[in-house]
C-alpha positions as CSV (number, residue, x, y, z in Angstrom):
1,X,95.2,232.6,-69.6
2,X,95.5,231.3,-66.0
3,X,97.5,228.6,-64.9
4,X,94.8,225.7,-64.9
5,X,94.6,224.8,-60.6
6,X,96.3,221.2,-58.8
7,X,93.0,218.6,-58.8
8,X,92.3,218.1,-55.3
9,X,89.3,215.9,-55.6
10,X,86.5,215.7,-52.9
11,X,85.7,212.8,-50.7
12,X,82.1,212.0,-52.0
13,X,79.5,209.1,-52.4
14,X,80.2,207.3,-56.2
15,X,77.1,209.2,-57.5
16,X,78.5,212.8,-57.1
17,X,81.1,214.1,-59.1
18,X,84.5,214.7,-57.8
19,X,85.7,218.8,-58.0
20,X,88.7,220.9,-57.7
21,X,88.7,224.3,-56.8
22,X,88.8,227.1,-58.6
23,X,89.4,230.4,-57.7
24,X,90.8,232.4,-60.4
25,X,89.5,233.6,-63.5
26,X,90.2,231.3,-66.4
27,X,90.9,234.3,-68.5
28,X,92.3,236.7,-66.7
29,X,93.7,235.0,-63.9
30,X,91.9,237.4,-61.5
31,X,90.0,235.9,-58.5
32,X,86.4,235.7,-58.3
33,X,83.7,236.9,-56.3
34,X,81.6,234.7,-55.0
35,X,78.0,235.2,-57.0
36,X,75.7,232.3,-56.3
37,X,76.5,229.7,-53.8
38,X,74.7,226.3,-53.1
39,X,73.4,226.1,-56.7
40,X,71.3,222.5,-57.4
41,X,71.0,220.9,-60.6
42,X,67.4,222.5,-61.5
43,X,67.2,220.8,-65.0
44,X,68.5,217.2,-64.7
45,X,69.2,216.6,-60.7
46,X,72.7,215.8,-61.0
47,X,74.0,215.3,-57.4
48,X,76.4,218.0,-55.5
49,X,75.7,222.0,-54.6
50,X,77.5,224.5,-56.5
51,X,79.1,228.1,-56.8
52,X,79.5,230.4,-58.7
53,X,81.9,233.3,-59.3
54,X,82.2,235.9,-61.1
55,X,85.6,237.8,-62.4
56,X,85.5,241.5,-61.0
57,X,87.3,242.9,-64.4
58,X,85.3,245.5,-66.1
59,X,86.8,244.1,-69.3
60,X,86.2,240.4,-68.4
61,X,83.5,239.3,-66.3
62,X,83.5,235.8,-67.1
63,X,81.2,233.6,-64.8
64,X,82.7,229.9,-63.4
65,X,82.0,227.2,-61.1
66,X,83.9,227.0,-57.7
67,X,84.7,224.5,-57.2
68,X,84.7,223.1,-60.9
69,X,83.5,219.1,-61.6
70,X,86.1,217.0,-62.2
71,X,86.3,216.3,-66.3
72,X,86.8,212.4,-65.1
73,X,83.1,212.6,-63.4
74,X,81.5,215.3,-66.1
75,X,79.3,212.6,-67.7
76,X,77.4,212.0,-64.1
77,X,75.9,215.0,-64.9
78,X,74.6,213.8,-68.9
79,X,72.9,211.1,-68.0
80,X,69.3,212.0,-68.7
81,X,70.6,214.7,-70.4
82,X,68.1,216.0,-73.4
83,X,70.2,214.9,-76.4
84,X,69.1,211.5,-75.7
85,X,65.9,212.4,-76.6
86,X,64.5,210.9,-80.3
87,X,62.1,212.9,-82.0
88,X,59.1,211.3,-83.5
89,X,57.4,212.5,-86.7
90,X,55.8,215.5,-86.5
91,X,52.0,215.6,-87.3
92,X,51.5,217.5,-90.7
93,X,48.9,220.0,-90.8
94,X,48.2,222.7,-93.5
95,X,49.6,225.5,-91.3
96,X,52.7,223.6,-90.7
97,X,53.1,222.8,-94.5
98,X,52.6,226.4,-94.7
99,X,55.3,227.2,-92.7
100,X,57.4,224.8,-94.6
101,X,56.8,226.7,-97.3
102,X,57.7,229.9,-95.8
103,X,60.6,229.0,-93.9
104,X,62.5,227.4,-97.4
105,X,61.3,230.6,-98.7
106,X,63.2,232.9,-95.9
107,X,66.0,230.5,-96.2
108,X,66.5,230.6,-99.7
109,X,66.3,234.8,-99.7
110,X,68.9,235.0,-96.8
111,X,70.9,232.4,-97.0
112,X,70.8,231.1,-100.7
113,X,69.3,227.6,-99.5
114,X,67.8,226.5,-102.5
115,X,67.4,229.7,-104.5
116,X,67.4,228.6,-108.1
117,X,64.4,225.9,-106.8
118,X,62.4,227.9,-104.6
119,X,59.5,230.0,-106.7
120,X,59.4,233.8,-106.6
121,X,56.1,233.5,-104.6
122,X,57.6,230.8,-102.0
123,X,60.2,233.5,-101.6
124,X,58.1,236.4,-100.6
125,X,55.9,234.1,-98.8
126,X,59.0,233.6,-96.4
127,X,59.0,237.7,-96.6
128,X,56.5,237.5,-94.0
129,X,58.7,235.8,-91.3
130,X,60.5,239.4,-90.8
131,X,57.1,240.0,-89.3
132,X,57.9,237.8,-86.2
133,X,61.1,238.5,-84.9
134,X,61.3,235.2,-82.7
135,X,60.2,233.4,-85.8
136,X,63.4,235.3,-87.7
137,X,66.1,234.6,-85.1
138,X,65.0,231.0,-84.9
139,X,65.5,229.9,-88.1
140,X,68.5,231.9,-88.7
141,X,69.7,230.0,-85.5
142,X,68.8,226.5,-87.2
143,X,70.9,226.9,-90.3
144,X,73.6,228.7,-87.6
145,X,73.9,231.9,-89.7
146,X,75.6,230.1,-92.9
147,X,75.0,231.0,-96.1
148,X,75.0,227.8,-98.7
149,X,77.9,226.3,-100.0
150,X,76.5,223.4,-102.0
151,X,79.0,220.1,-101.0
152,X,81.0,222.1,-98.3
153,X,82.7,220.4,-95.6
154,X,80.9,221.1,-92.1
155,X,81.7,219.8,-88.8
156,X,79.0,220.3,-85.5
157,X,80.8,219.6,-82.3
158,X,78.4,218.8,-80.1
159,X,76.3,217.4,-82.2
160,X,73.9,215.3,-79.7
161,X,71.6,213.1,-81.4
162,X,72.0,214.7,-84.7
163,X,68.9,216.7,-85.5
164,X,71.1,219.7,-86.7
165,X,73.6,217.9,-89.0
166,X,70.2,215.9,-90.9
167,X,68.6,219.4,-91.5
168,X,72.4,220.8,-92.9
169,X,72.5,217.7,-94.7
170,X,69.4,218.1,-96.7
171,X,70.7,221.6,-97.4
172,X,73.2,220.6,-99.2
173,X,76.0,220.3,-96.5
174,X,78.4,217.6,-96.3
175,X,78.0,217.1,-92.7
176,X,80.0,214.9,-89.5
177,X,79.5,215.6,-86.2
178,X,81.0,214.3,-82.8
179,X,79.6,214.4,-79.4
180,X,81.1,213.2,-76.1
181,X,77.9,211.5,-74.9
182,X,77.5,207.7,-76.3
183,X,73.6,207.3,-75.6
184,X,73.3,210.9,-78.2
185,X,76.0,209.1,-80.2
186,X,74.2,206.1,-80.7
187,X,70.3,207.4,-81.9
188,X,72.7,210.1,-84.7
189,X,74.4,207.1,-85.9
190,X,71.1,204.9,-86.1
191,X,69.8,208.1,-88.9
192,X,73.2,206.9,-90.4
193,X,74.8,209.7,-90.1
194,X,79.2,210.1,-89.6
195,X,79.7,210.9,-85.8
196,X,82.4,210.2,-83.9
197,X,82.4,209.6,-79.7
198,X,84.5,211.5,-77.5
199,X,87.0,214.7,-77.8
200,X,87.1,216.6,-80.7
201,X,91.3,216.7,-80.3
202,X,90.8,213.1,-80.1
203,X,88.5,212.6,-83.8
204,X,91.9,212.8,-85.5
205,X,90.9,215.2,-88.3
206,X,93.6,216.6,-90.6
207,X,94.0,219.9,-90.9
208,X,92.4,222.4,-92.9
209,X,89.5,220.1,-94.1
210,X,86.4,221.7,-92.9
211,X,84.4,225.0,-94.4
212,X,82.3,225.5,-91.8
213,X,82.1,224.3,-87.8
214,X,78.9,225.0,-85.9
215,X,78.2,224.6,-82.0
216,X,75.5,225.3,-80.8
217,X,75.4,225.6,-76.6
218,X,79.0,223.6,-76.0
219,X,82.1,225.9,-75.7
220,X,80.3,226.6,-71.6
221,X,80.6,223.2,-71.1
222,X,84.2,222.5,-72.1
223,X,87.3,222.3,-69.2
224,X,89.9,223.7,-71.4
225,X,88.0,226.4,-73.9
226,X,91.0,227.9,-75.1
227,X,92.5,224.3,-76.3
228,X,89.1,223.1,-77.6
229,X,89.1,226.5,-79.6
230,X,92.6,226.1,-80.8
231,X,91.6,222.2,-82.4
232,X,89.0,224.1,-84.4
233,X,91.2,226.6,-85.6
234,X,93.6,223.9,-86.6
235,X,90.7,222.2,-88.5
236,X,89.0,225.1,-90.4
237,X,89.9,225.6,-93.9
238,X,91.6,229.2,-94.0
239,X,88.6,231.3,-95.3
240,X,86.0,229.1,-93.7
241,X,83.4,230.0,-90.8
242,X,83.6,228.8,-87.2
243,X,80.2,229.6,-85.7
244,X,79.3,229.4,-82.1
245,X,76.1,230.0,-80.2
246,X,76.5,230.6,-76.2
247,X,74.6,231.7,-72.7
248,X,75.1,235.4,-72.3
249,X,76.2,236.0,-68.9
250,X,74.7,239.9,-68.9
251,X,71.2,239.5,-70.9
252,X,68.0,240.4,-69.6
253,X,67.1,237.0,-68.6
254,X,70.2,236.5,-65.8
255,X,69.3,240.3,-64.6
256,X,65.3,239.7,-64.0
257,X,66.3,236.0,-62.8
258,X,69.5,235.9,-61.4
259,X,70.5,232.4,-59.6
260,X,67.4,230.9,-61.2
261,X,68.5,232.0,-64.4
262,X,67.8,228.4,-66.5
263,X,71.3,229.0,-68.4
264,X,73.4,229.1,-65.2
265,X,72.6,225.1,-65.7
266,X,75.4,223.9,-63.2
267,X,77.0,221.3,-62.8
268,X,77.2,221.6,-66.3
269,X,78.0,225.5,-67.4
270,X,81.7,225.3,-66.3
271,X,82.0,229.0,-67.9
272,X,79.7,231.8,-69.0
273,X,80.7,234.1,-71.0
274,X,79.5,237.9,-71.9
275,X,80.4,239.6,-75.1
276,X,84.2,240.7,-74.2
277,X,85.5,238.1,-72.1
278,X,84.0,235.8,-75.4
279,X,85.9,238.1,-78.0
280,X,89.1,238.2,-75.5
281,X,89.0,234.0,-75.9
282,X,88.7,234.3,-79.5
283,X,91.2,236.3,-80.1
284,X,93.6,234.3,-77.9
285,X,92.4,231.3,-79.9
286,X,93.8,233.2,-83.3
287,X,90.8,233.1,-84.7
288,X,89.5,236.5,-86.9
289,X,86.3,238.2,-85.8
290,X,83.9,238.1,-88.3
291,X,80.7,239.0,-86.2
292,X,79.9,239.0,-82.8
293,X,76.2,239.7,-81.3
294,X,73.5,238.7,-79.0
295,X,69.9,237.7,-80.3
296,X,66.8,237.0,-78.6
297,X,66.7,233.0,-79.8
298,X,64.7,231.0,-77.7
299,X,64.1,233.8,-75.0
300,X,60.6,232.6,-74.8
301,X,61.6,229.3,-73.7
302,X,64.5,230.8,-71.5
303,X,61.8,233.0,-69.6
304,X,59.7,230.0,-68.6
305,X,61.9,227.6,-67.6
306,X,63.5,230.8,-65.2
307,X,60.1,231.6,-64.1
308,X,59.5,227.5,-63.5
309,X,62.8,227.9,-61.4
310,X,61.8,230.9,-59.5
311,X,58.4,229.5,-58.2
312,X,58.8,225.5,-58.0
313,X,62.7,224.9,-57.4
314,X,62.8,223.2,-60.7
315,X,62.3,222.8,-64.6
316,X,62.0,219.3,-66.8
317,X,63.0,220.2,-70.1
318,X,60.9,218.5,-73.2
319,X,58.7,217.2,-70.7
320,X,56.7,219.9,-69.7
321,X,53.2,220.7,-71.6
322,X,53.2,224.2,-72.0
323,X,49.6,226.0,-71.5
324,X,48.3,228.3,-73.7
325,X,49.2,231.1,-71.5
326,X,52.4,229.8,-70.4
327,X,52.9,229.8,-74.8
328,X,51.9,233.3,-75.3
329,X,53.4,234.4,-71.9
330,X,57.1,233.6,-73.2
331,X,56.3,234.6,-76.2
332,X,55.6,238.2,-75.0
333,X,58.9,238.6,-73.1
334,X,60.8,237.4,-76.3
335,X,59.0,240.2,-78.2
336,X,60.2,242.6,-74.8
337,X,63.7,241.5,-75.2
338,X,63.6,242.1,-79.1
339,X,62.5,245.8,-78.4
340,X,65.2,246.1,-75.6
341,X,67.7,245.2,-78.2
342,X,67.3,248.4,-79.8
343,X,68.4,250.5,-76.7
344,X,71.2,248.0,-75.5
345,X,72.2,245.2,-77.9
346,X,74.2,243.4,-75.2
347,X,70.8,241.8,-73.5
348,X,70.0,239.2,-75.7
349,X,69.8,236.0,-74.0
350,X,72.7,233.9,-76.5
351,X,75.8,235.2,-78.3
352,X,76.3,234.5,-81.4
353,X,80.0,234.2,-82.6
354,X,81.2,234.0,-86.3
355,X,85.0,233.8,-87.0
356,X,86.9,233.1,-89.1
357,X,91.2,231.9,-89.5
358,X,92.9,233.6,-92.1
359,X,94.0,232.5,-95.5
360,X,97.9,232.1,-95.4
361,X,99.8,234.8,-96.9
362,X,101.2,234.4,-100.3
């Protein structure tokens, strides 16, 4: 890994965030080539402009803000950030108890979610989500690709307001989270649920006492990946599944969009990582490769908030009414993307991670 760079913060107003250069590759150690300069905040509108560069290794490639926000100013840049959203209720309808019933179905044929109380008919009901690919990667995506382990130990870093742990909790999971971001912190812990505030190095967990860790969209926002990486190594029960989801750097998305790409999201993806320079931290993390793949999850959504990007400067998340052709519009380039896969299964839009550490030796 590179030798982190001296802070040299800049002289700014108290509502930008203070930076320090960054030249080199955080891998590699290689220095970047500028790829995108002047960059805005098109999702939140943080203050600042921003680069980006890209490491010219054919084996790396990994993607970084230069300069790079200060970690003492990074929460400038969360505060209307969407995990302080809370959800209301959703309407019930027969089609969406319908899909209820289907996705507990799928669940419990794939993952072995409730298998011994799901029916043999709820189970080939959720048969017919293999005939909506989308539909497929999103709700292997919402149980992050674990089979179930009734009363195992899980841990989501990153957990924001806590709609993943409550799902993995009714699934059988024992579940804690912890999130950097007190406002997220807050509306989890009002559900009740066991999630701590601030740095996962800093939670205090013993070693070895969690089956499974999930994060979902966090290891690009992190300073010191390889360090954050290492804590979860330490934690993980030998045998037990560390599973991340992240931007991928070289999908189809960032080639038809490029700097308005929605995923590029600076100020805050410090790092963006493609299938090798991902498997390179891994490994240097000592963690075991159990899987490693791309997937077209949430490529519909992806598409139109690139496209909002491309022709209006900007994109509100969860506060945008999408119209019917807007809908079926993403929904059609997800479908694109899914075909693409079959020719070159490194455009998918996320990268899916599973790993693993390794039971001690006897």
């Amino acid at each position: 890994m590179a030798s982190p760079q001296p802070v040299l913060f800049d002289q700014q107003t108290p509502d930008q965030l203070r930076s320090r250069p960054c030249p080199d590759c955080y891998l590699c150690g290689t220095t970047g080539e500028p790829l995108y300069e002047n960059l805005k905040d098109r999702l939140y509108g943080a203050a600042g402009a921003w680069n980006l560069k890209r490491c010219p290794e054919p084996g790396c490639g990994l993607l970084w803000l230069d300069p790079m926000p200060a970690e003492e100013d990074i929460d400038k840049a969360y505060k209307d950030y969407f995990t302080h959203i809370e959800m209301n209720g959703v309407r019930k309808s027969w089609l969406k108890h319908a899909y209820g019933l289907a996705k507990r179905g799928y669940w419990a044929r794939k993952y072995g979610y409730g298998k011994d109380s799901v029916g043999r008919w709820q189970k080939l009901w959720g048969m017919l989500i293999q005939l909506d690919p989308g539909l497929r990667a999103e709700l292997e995506f919402s149980v992050m690709y674990l089979p179930s382990l009734r009363n195992g130990q899980l841990l989501d870093v990153g957990c924001g307001s806590g709609l993943a742990l409550q799902r993995m909790s009714e699934l059988g999971w024992q579940v804690r989270g912890v999130d950097f971001d007190p406002k997220a912190v807050r509306i989890a812990q009002k559900k009740g649920l066991e999630v701590g505030l601030g740095k996962l190095a800093d939670q205090g967990y013993p070693s070895d006492c969690f089956d499974a860790i999930t994060m979902s969209h966090i290891i690009e926002h992190v300073h010191d990946p390889l360090s954050f990486l290492g804590e979860c190594r330490r934690i993980l029960k030998p045998g037990g599944n560390l599973v991340m989801v992240t931007p991928n750097s070289r999908s189809w998305g960032h080639q038809r969009f490029g700097a308005n790409w929605m995923h590029l999201d600076p100020p805050r993806h410090l790092h963006i990582f493609n299938e090798p320079s991902l498997r390179e931290l891994t490994l240097a993390a000592g963690l075991q490769l159990v899987s490693l793949r791309t997937t077209i999850r949430d490529t519909n959504g992806l598409f139109i908030g690139s496209r909002s990007i491309e022709r209006t400067g900007r994109y509100r998340m969860g506060r945008v009414k999408h119209t019917p052709f807007r809908f079926h519009w993403g929904r059609g380039m997800q479908f694109a993307e899914w075909v693409l896969l079959k020719l070159r299964r490194s455009l998918g839009e996320e990268i899916v991670f599973i790993g693993t550490k390794e039971s001690a030796v006897r």
